[in-house]
VOGU-3710 file (C-alpha; in Angstrom, 3 decimals, decimal comma):
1> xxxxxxxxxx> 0,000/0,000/0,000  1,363/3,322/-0,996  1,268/5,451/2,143  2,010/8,550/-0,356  -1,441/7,583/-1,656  -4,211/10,466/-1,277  -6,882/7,413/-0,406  -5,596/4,559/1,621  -7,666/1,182/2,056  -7,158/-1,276/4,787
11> xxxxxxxxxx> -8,930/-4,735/5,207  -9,907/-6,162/8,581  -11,767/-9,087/7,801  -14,735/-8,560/5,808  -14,829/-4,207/6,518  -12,572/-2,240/4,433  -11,423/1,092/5,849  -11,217/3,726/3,260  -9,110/6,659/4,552  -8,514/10,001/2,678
21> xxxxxxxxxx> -5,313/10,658/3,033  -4,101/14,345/2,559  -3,557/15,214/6,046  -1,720/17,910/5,532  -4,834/19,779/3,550  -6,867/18,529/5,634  -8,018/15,970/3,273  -9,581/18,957/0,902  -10,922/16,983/-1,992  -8,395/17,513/-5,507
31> xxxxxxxxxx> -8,410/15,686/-8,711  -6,222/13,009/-7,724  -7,932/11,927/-4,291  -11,447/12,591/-6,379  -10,760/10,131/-9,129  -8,979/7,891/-6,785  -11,677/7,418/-4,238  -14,190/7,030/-7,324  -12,684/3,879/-8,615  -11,924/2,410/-5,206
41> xxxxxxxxxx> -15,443/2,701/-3,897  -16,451/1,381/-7,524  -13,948/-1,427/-6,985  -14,475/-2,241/-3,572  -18,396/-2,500/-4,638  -17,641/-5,543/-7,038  -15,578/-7,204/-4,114  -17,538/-10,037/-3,185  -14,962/-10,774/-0,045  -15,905/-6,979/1,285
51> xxxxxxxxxx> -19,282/-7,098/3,343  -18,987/-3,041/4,422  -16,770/-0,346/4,226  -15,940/2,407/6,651  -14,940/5,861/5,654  -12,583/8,034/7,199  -9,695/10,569/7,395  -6,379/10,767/7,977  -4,918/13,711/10,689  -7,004/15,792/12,230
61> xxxxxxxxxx> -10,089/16,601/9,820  -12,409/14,207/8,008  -12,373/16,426/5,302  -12,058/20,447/4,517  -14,162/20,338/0,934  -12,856/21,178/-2,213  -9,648/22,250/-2,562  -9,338/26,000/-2,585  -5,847/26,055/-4,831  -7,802/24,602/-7,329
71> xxxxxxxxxx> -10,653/26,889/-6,812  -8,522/29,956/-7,769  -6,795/28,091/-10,615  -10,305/27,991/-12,511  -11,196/31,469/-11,570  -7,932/32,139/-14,295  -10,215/31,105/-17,022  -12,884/33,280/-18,792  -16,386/33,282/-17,230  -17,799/31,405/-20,605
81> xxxxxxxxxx> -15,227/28,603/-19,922  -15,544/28,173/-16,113  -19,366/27,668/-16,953  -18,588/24,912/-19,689  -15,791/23,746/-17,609  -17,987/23,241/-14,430  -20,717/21,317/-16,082  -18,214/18,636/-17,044  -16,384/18,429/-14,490  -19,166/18,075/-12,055
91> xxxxxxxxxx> -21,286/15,369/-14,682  -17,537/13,283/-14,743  -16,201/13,767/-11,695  -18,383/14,939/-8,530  -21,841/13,302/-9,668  -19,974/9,650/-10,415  -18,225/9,993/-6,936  -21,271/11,074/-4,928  -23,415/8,358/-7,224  -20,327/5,313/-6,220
101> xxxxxxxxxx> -20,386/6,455/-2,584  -24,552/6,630/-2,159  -25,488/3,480/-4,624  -22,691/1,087/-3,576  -24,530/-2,234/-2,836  -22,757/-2,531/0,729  -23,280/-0,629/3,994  -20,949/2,763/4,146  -20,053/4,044/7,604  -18,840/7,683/7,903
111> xxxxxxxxxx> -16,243/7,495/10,872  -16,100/11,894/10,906  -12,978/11,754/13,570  -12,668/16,164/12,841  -14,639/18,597/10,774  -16,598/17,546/7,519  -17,005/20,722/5,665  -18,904/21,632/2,348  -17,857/18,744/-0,027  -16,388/16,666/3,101
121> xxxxxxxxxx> -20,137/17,000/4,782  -21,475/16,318/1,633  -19,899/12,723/1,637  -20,458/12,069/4,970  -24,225/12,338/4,264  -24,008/10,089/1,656  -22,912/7,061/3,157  -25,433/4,890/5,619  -24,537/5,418/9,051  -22,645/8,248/10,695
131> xxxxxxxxxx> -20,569/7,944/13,750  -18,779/11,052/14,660  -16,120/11,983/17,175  -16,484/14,161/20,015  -14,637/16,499/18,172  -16,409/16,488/14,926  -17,884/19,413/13,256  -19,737/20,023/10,617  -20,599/23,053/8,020  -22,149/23,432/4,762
141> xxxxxxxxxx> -19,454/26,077/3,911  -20,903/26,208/-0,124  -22,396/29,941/0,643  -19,026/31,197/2,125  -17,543/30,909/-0,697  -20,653/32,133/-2,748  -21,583/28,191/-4,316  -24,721/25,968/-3,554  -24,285/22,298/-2,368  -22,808/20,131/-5,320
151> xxxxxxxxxx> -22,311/16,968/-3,398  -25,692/15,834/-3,594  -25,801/17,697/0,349  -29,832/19,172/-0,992  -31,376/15,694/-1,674  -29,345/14,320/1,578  -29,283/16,892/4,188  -33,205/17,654/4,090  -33,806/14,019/4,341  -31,905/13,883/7,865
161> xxxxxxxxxx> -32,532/16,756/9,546  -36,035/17,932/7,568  -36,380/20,964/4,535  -36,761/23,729/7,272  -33,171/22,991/9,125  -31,605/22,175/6,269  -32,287/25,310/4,669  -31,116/27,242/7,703  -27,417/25,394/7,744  -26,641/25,833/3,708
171> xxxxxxxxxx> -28,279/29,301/3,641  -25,943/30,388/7,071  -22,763/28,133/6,685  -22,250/28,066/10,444  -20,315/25,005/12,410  -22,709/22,317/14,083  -21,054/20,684/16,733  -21,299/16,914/17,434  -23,820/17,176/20,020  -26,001/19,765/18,363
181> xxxxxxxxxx> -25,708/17,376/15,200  -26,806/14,217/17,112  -29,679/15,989/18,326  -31,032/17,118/14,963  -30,869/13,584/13,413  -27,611/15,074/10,909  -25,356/12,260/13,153  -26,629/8,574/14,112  -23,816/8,022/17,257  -21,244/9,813/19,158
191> xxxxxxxxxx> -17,941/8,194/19,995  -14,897/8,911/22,110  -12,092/10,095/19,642  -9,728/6,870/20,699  -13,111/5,072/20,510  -14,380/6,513/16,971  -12,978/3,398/14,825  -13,529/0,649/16,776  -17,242/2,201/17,409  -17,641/2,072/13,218
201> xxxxxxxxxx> -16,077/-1,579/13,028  -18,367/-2,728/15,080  -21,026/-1,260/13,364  -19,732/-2,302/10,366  -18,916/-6,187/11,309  -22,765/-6,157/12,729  -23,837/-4,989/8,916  -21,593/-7,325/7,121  -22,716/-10,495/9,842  -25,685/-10,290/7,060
211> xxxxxxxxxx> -27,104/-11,356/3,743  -25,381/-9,185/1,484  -27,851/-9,660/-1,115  -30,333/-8,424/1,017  -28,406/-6,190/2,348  -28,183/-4,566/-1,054  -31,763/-4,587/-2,229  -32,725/-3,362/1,315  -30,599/-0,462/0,416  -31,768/0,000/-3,028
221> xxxxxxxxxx> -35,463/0,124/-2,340  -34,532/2,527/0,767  -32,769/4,663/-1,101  -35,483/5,524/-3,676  -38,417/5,176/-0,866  -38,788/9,366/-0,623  -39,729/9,522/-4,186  -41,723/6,516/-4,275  -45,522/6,068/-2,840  -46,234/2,906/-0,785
231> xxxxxxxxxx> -47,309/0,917/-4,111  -44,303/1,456/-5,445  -42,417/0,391/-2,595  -44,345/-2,628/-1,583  -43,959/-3,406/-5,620  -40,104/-2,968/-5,636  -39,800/-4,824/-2,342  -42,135/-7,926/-3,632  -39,411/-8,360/-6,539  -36,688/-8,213/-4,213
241> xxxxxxxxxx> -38,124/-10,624/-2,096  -38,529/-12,737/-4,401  -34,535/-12,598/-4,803  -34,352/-12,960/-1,305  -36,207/-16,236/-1,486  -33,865/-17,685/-3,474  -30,615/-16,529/-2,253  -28,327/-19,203/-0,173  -28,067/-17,138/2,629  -32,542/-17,420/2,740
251> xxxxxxxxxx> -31,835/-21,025/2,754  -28,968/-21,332/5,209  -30,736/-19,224/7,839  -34,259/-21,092/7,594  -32,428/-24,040/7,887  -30,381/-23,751/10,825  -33,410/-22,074/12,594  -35,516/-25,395/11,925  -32,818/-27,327/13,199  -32,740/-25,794/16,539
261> x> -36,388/-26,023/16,994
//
C-alpha cells in the first residue's frame, strides 16, 4: 500500500477502511484523491470478499471540501469557460463519486474523527450510518464561498434533519457541533475520539454479519423510498423478495433455525 497515496484502504476481515489521506490539507478533496476514491469505492463495490466499508480521514479533519488552490486556478479562465468547464467536471467527476459512494450495494459508515465541511459534509451524508467523534464538526461552507451544495448535500441533508433545518445550515454556513448534530438527526452516534474506529467496526462487522444480497436490495429500495408512494415500494420490495427467497443465505438461515427447533 502506498502510504504517499491520497486514499488509503485497509482490510480487517470482511470491513474495508477507506481513509482520505491528505492530512496535511486537511483531506480537501483535488483531482487526484477525487478520481482515486471514485474507482476504489467502484472497486471495492464488485468485491464479493468486502461485506462493508468504513470511511474516514487521515490527521485531524475528516475532510475540509474542495480544494481552494484549485478553486482559484479555474477562476484564471474566462467566465464562458468556467461555466462549460464546471458542467463537465461536475457530470464526470463529482456526480460519479457522490453516485459510487450513495449506490454502492454494501453498507458505508462515515467514521467523521474532525470537521466535515462543504464537499467533506457532503460525503459524509451520503454514506449509511454516521458515527462522529467528540470532536467532529460540521458546516455546509458552499455559501461562504458564494456556491450551492454540489455533493448531492440538498437531496441528503433535508432528508436527515427535515427541509426547514436544512435550509437554515446551507443558507448560514455556520459550524454544528457533534452534540447539536446528534440531536437534529444530521449524526446517528457519538464516539470517544480513541473510541471513533472501533465504534464504526463494530457497526460495520454487525452490517456485514448479514445477507449481502439483502443487504443490497434493502438499500436500493430505501434509497429511492422518498420519491416513491407505498405501491411502489411494496412493488419494488415484492421483486426483491422474491430474490431474497432464493438466495443461499434465505436457505442457510431457515435451515439452521428449523434445526434448533
Amino acid at each position: 500500500m502506498d502510504q504517499e497515496a491520497p486514499v488509503l484502504v485497509e482490510h480487517k476481515g470482511r470491513i474495508a477502511i477507506v481513509r482520505l489521506n491528505r492530512p496535511e490539507a486537511r483531506n480537501a478533496v483535488d483531482g487526484p484523491l477525487r478520481s482515486l476514491l471514485t474507482t476504489t469505492l467502484e472497486s471495492l463495490g464488485n468485491d464479493a470478499a468486502v461485506g462493508a466499508i468504513i470511511l474516514t480521514g487521515n490527521g485531524r479533519a475528516f475532510c475540509a471540501g474542495g480544494d481552494i488552490a484549485q478553486m482559484k486556478a479555474r477562476l484564471e479562465s474566462s467566465p464562458g469557460a468556467v461555466a462549460a468547464q464546471g458542467w463537465k467536471h461536475q457530470r464526470r467527476n463529482t456526480h460519479r463519486l457522490v453516485t459510487a459512494l450513495a449506490t454502492i450495494e454494501k453498507p458505508v459508515i462515515a467514521a467523521v474523527n474532525g470537521a466535515a465541511a462543504g464537499l467533506g459534509a457532503d460525503l459524509a451524508l451520503a454514506c449509511d450510518t454516521i458515527v462522529a467523534s467528540r470532536h467532529a464538526k460540521f458546516l455546509y461552507s458552499y455559501i461562504l464561498r458564494g456556491l450551492i451544495p454540489d455533493g448531492g448535500g440538498m437531496y441528503f441533508l433535508p432528508r436527515r434533519v427535515g427541509l426547514a433545518r436544512a435550509k437554515q445550515l446551507i443558507f448560514t454556513g455556520r459550524t454544528v457541533d457533534a452534540g447539536e448534530a446528534l440531536a437534529i438527526g444530521l449524526i446517528d452516534q457519538i464516539a470517544e475520539p480513541d473510541d471513533l474506529l472501533g465504534s464504526a467496526l463494530a457497526l460495520a462487522e454487525d452490517y456485514a454479519a448479514h445477507s449481502p444480497i439483502a443487504l443490497g436490495l434493502a438499500k436500493s429500495v430505501l434509497n429511492h423510498s422518498f420519491e416513491m408512494t407505498l405501491d411502489d415500494v411494496l412493488s419494488s420490495g415484492a421483486a426483491a423478495q422474491g430474490i431474497c427467497y432464493a438466495s443461499d443465505e434465505h436457505r442457510a438461515s431457515v435451515t439452521a433455525f428449523l434445526a434448533k427447533a
